[in-house]
N, C-alpha and C positions, 0 to 999 in steps of 0.2 A: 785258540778257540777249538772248542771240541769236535763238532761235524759241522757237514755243508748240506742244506736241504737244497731244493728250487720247487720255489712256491708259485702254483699258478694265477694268474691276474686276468681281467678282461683283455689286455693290449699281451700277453704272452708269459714269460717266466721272470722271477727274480733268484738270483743266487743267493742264499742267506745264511751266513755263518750263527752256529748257536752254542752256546754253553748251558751253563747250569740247568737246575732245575727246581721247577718253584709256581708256585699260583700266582705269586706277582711276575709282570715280565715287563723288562726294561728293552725299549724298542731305539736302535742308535743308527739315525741316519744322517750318513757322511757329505759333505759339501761337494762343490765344485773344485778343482778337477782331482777328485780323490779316489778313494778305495774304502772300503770295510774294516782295512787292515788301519784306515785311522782310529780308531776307537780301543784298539791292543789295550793302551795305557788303565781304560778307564773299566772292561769288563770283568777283570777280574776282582775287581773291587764293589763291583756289581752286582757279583755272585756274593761275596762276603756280607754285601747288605741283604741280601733276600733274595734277589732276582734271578729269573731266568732273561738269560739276554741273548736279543737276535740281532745281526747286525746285517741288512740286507747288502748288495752291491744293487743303488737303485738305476733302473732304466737307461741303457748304454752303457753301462759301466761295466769291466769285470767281464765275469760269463751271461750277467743278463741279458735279457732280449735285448738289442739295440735296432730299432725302427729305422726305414729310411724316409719313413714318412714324419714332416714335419709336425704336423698336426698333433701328433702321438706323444709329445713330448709338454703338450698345453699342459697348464695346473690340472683342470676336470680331472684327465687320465693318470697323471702322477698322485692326484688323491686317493683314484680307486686303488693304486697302487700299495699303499701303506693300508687300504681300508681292506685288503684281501690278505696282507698278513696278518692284520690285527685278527680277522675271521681264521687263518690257519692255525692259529695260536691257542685257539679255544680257551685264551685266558680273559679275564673281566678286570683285572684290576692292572691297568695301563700306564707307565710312563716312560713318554718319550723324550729322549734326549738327541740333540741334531745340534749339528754345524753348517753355518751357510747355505747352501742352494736347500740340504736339507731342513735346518730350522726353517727358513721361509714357507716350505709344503706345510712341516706340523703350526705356523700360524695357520695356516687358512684351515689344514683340519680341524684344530680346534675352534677357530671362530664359526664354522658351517658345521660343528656337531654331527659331524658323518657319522661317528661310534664314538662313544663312553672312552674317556681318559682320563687318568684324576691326576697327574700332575706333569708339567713339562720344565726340562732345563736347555738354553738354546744358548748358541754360541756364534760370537761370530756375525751378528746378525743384527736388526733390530724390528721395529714393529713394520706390520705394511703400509700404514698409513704416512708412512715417513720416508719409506723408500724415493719418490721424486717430490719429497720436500727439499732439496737441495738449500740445504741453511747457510748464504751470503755464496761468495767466491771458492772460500777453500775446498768447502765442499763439492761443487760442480769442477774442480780441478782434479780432487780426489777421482771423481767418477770415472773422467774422460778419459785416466791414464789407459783403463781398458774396457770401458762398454763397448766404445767403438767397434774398437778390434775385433771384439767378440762377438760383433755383428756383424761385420763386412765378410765380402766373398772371399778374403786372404785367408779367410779359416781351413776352407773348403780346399786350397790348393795345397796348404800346410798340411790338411789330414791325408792330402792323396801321397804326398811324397813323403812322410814322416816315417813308415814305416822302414823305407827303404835308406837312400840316400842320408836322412836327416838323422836318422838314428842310430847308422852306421856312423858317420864322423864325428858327432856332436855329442855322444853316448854318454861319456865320462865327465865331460863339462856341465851337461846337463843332471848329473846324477848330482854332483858338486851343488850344484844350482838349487834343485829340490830337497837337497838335505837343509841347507840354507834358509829355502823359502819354509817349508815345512817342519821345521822342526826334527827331522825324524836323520835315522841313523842308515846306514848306509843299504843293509838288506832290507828294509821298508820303502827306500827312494827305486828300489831295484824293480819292485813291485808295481808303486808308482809309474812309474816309468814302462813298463811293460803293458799296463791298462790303458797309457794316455796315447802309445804308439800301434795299440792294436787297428789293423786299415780299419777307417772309419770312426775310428772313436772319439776324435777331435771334434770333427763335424757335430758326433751327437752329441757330446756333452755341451756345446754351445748353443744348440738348439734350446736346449732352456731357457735360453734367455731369449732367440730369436721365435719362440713360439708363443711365450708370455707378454708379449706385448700386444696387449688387448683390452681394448679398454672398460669394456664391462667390469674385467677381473681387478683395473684397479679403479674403481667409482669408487665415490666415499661409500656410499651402501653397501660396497664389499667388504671394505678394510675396515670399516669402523667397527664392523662387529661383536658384543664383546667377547669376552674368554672368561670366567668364573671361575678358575680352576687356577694353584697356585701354579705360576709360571717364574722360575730364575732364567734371568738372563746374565751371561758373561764374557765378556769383550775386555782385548786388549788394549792401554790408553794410546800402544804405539799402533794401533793400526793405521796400515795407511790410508784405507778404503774407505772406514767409519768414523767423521770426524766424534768426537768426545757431546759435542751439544746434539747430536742424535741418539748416541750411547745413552743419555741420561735426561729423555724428555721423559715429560711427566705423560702419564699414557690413564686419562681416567677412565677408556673401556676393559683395561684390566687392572682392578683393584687389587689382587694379591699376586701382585709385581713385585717382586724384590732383580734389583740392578747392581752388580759386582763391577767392578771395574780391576786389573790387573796391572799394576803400574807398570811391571818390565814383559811385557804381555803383546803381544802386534793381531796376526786376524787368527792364529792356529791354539789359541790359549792350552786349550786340550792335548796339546803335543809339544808345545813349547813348555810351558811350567805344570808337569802331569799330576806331581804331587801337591802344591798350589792348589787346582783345580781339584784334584780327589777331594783335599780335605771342605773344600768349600759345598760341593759336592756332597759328601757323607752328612755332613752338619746341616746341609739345609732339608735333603732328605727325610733326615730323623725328627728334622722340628718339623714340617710340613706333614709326615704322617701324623705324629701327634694332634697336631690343631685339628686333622681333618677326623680322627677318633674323639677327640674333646668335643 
């Protein structure tokens, strides 16, 4: 990636890797417990289609501001968050592309119509109205292995001593681990690794989940909203997290849904099979702008 801005927000800064340059700009926001540097694979192919592309590092993550206010981490403020780079961007013709914690923000932007975007591809993810549809056993099994966790106070002693003790003896096992889980190659896990052990960064990046639970944000009148705008979604069929019967519900509040599924694919599809993903990627892109000039 070419430079590093930090774009200001209501709740403070984001740090935002950018390349190219172009009147369209492709906006890539990274999942849980990620980096910016996840997106490597797919920017420069980005720039090749058209785009200018920014890859923020969102809220807690990286050099962004990281809150120790819980609050700060709610959907509202993580909206205006993406709705202050779309504004620093001074670009009008929008798509965003997200994995996990990030796909789940760009649904709700685009169902509550904060700012104009004309199409989105998400990964890793699925609709929010299906989020605590927990469909039979398998699925609530999937859930439990870590909602839990990622809610209880064990986070909170993890992030006090990670930085020290835990990152000191565990360093290289855990590097092993994240190349593993992440798909990514050994100077990417290095990275990784160095964001998830910054003091405090534990804590915050699990706040996302423990500030989202609200129930306003998920009423049907939230999540049913629709979305109008072509949206690809692409998930792996080994994921352990998303059983296959949510991956591929029929979703009649967004009509131009098109659903991939990646056979040898688990939740990181974008960094696990990158060329996979390019091409599926390039190809729907190119039909999707058409349709929407036809």
């Amino acid at each position: 990636m070419e430079s590093i801005k930090f774009i200001q927000t209501p709740k403070g800064k984001l740090e935002v890797y950018t390349a190219g340059d172009s009147a369209s700009l492709a906006l890539c926001l990274h999942g849980f417990p990620e980096h910016a540097v996840s997106w490597r694979y797919q920017v420069p192919q980005l720039i090749d289609l058209g785009y200018e592309v920014w890859v923020p590092n969102l809220r807690g993550y990286g050099r962004s501001t990281s809150s120790e206010l819980l609050t700060d981490y709610h959907m509202d403020h993580l909206l205006d968050d993406v709705s202050a780079l779309i504004k620093a961007t001074g670009k009008e013709k929008i798509t965003i592309l997200a994995h996990d914690w990030g796909a789940l923000i760009a649904w709700f932007f685009a169902q509550r119509q904060i700012k104009p975007i004309d199409k989105m591809i998400l990964l890793g993810i699925y609709h929010p109205s299906l989020i605590y549809q927990l469909s039979g056993w398998r699925q609530l099994l999937r859930s439990a292995t870590y909602i839990p966790y990622l809610l209880s106070p064990a986070v909170e002693l993890v992030s006090l001593i990670a930085h020290q003790r835990y990152y000191r003896y565990q360093h290289y096992w855990l590097a092993r681990r994240v190349s593993t889980w992440f798909g990514v190659d050994s100077k990417a896990s290095e990275i990784y690794l160095k964001n998830l052990f910054r003091p405090g960064a534990i804590s915050a990046m699990t706040n996302y989940y423990r500030a989202n639970l609200d129930r306003a944000l998920w009423s049907r009148e939230s999540v049913t909203r629709p979305v109008n705008i072509p949206v690809l979604l692409i998930n792996g069929a080994k994921d352990p997290w998303i059983g296959s019967e949510l991956q591929q519900s029929n979703l009649h509040s967004v009509p131009l849904l098109e659903t991939v599924v990646i056979d040898e694919a688990k939740h990181w599809p974008h960094l696990e099979k990158p060329e996979c993903v390019n091409g599926i990627i390039s190809d729907w892109l190119v039909n999707a702008t058409r349709s929407q000039v036809a």
